[in-house]
N, C-alpha and C positions, 0 to 999 in steps of 0.2 A: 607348790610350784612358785618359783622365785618371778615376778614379772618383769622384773628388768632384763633387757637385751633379747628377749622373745620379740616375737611379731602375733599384731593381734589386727582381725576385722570386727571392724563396727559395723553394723548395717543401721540405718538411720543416723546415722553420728553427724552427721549435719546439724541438727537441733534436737532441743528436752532431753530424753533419758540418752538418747545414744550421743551427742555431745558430750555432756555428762561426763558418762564413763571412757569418749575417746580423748578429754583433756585428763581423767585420773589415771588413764593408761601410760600418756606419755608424762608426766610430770612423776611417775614411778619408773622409770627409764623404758617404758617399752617402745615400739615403732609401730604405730596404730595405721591402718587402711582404711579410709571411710568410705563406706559404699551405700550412695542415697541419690535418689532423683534431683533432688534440690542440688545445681552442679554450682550456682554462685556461692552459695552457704559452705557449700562441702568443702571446694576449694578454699574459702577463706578460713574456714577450720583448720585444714588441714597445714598449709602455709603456716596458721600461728603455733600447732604443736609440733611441727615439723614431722607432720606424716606425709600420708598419697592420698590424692582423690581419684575412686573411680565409679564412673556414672554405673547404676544399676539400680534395674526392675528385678528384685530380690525373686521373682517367679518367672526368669528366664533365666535357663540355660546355660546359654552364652555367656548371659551378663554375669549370672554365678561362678562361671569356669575363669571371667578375665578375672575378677577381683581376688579370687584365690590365686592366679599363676602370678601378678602382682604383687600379691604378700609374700609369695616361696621366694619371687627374685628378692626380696627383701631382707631375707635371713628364716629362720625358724618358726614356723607357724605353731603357733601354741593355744592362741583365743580364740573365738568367734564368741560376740555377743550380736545378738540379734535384737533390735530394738526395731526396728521398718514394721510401719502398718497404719492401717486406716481402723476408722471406727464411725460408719455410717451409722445413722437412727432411720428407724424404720418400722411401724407396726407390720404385725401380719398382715391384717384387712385395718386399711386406715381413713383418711377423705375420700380419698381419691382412687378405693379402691386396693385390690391385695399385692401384698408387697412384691417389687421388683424384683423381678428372679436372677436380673441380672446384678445389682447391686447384690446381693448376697453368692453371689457366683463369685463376684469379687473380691468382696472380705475375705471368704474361705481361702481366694488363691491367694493372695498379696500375704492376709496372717498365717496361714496354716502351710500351703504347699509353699509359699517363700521361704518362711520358715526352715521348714524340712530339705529345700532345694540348697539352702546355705550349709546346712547342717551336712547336708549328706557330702558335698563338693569337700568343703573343709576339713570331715573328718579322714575321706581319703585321700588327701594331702596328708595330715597329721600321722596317720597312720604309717608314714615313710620316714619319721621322725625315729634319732636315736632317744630312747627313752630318758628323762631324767633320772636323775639317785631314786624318787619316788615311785618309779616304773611309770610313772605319767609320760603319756608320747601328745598330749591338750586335753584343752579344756570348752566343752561345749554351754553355752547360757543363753537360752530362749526369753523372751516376754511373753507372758498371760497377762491377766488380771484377773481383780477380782470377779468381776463380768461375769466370770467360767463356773462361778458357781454362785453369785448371786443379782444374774443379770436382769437388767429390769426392763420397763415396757419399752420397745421400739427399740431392742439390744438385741434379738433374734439373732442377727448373721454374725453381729460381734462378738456374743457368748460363744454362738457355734465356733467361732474360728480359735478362741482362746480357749473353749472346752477342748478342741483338739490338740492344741501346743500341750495342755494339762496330760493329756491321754496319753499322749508318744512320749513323754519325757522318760518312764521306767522302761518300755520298753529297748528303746535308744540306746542308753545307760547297760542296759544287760546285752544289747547286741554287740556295743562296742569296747567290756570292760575287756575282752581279751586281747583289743588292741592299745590298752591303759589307757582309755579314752574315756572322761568322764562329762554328763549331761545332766543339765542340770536349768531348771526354769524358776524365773523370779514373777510372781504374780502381784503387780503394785496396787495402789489404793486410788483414792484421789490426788494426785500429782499436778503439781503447777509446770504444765507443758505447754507450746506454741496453741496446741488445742484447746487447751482450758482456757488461755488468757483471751481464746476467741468470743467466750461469753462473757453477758454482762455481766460485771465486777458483784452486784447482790447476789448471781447466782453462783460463784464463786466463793461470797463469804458464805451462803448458805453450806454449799457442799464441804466446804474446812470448818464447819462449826460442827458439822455433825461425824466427825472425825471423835472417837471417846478420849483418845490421849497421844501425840499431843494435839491438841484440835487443829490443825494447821493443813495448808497441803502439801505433800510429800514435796521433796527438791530432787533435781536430776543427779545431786550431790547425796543423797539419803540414796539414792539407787545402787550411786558407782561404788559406796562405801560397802554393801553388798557384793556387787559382782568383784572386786578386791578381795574380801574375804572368800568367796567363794573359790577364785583360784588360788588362793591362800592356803586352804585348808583341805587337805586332800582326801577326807574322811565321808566331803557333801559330795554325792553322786545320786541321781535318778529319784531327786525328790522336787515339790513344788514347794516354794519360800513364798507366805503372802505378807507382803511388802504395806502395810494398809492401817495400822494405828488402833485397829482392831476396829475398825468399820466394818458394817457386815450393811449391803446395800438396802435400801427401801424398794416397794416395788415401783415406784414413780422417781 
């Protein structure tokens, strides 16, 4: 799939990976949508690649339905990356007792059902698409992590939500290949995002040191360089890409 002159939504493209990949969208000629709570960040994104901001809680509805009719006014829906999500800490049973039900009600809806709620709005738009030469009508890309499969203590509700983006990717993929609709999830490592630069900087070089090659932590530019090839390459459908340096997590 050619990305120039498409129209693509970001979800979190405000800041780290969905920035990222919604400044490689448009400096590849495409027309990026940002759709993220953060509406000062978004709009001033937005403004510098000359895309749209619109405000969205990626686990409503509504807010799903405007930021798709927004992109169709825009020309041809082709992308959705989905980057939006939290990542509380939290043991089971910890000081204070066993973990918040509601914090993990949370995670699940924000990464998992937001997820799926962008996913599903998106694809039936795209689905009304004339198909490219490739019989591609878009291109769907979720975030996991490694989390999903090597989550550590007080990661419970995180794994769970990124185990699930892992789980729905092949299904997704096989429900939508008849409408040349392909799905596809990128599971990152240690990434230097708004979140990570919120700890101290030791425990920062700790986490990039233990990185096997390169020891570094990943950039939202290592991300977008993926999700580019991804709708690049029309062959990647209904598999999980772990984005991570070949880190393979500790349990602390």
């Amino acid at each position: 799939m050619e990305i120039a002159g498409k129209v693509y939504i970001v979800t979190g493209g405000a800041s780290g990976l969905g920035e990222g990949t919604a400044r490689m969208l448009a400096a590849a000629g495409g027309k990026v949508v940002i759709a993220d709570m953060q509406v000062e960040k978004g709009e001033a994104v937005a403004r510098d690649i000359g895309g749209a901001f619109v405000k969205c809680d990626v686990s409503s509805e509504a807010d799903g339905q405007a930021v798709v009719a927004k992109a169709v006014s825009l020309g041809k829906l082709m992308g959705l990356v989905n980057c939006a999500g939290i990542a509380p800490g939290e043991k089971t049973v910890g000081k204070t007792g066993a973990h918040a039900l509601s914090t993990f009600t949370k995670c699940i809806t924000v990464n998992l059902v937001g997820s799926f709620n962008m996913i599903r709005l998106a694809a039936e738009a795209m689905s009304k698409n004339e198909p490219e030469a490739t019989g591609e009508r878009g291109v769907l890309i979720s975030t996991a992590s490694v989390a999903a499969y090597d989550g550590q203590m007080g990661q419970a509700a995180y794994s769970a939500s990124k185990g699930g983006v892992v789980g729905m990717t092949l299904p997704i993929a096989r429900d939508l290949a008849r409408n040349g609709i392909r799905n596809m999830t990128i599971a990152p490592g240690i990434f230097g995002t708004p979140m990570m630069f919120g700890m101290p900087q030791e425990v920062q070089d700790s986490l990039a040191a233990a990185v096997p090659f390169p020891s570094r932590l990943g950039t939202p530019q290592d991300y977008a360089k993926l999700v580019r090839h991804i709708f690049e390459n029309d062959m990647l459908n209904g598999e999980v890409i772990r984005l991570d340096g070949a880190i393979r997590l500790a349990p602390r």
